[in-house]
C-alpha angles and dihedrals in degrees: 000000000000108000131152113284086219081053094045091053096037085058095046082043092054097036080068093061104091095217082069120101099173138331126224139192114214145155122056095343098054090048092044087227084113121124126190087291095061122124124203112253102210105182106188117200112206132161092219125037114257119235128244095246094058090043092049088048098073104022081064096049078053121027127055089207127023132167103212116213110002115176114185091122125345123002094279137156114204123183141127132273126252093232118053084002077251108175121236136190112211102196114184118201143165114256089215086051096060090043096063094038090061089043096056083042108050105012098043087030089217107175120213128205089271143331100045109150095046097100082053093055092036091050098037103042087048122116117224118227099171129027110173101178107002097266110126088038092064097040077052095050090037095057097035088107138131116271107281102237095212083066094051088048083046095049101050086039092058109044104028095077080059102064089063112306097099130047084257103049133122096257098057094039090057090040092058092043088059092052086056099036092230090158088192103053095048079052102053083041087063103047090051091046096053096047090056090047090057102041088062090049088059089045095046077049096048086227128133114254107252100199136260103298111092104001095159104047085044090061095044101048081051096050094214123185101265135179112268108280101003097158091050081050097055101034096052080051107062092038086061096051093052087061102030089239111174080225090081087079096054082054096050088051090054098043087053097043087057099046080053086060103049082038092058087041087055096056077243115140 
């Protein structure tokens, strides 16, 4: 496995630390799909939570430039690399709490609005650089499955009434905005629209959801099974949104029309 020799070393430097179970490289570099843009994706497991001063310890012996503790969304430090000014991203979870996320996930089969197969990608595609005990090799084993079809029947059943089937769904919200020419919120209606509409995609597909970068590639070097002229879809949509054209609501019909009719080829109601 090629890594950087600064992140090599920044990993051999944390799996000392004993508050460390196991250490994993993920994203773009773990599935070899990375370009010169790519930033390196370092999850850290650990079963107590590790200070600021051991964490700054190392991040200053390797990164010119780091952002301790972020919190946006998850306990991250994200920051560049001395050498190639290379960015990396340093997330710190709880190996229980995984564990119960991908259980919730793939044992009750509980579907969210969009993306909800992306801890499992992210989990599952993930190299392991340090295992101290075991432990992330056999929540690896434990969640390398086949996709559970009640999920795939949750998933659809979920997020398909909210691309126009049902009074709040996507369609009518961006179909109010437009009325009101309230350019934001068309454009956050779209944005949520497109990433249920995906998520079913991935589920009619029975992949796991990789994560907004690169949706459509993705789909293509995969060649999955996609409504007729997706990418035409999709696009006009977008370029719609960017200008508030009522046309944007013609586009979404026949987006959805076409996702009905891979859906009936499928045997999927």
């Amino acid at each position: 496995m090629n890594i950087n020799a600064n992140v090599s070393s920044m990993v051999n430097d944390f799996s000392k630390i004993e508050e460390v179970d196991g250490i994993l490289l993920s994203g773009s570099h773990a599935t070899k799909t990375n370009d010169k843009d790519s930033d390196y994706d370092i999850y850290i497991y650990t079963f107590k939570e590790i200070s600021l001063e051991k964490r700054k310890v190392i991040t200053d012996k390797y990164c010119s430039y780091m952002e301790l503790n972020n919190t946006f969304w998850e306990t991250e430090d994200d920051g560049f690399l001395k050498e190639g000014n290379i960015p990396v991203e340093i997330i710190y979870r709880d190996l229980d709490w995984i564990d119960g996320l991908l259980n919730r996930t793939l044992v009750k089969c509980e579907a969210d609005t969009g993306y909800t197969t992306c801890f499992w990608a992210n989990f599952i595609n993930s190299i392991i650089l340090y295992d101290k005990n075991g432990n992330l090799n056999k929540l690896q084993k434990k969640y390398m499955i086949s996709y559970p079809n009640q999920l795939k029947k949750n998933i659809i059943k979920k997020n398909y009434p909210l691309l126009k089937q049902m009074m709040p769904s996507y369609y009518y919200q961006i179909e109010k905005a437009l009325k009101r020419n309230d350019y934001i919120s068309v454009n956050h209606r779209v944005a949520a629209l497109l990433a249920s509409y995906f998520d079913i995609i991935f589920a009619v597909n029975e992949m796991v959801h990789p994560g907004e970068k690169k949706i459509l590639k993705i789909i293509k070097d995969n060649n999955l099974k996609v409504p007729t002229d997706m990418d035409k879809n999709i696009n006009n949509i977008l370029k719609y949104a960017a200008s508030s054209d009522t046309a944007i609501l013609l586009e979404i019909d026949l987006l959805i029309g076409k996702l009905d009719m891979l859906l009936e080829n499928q045997g999927i109601e």
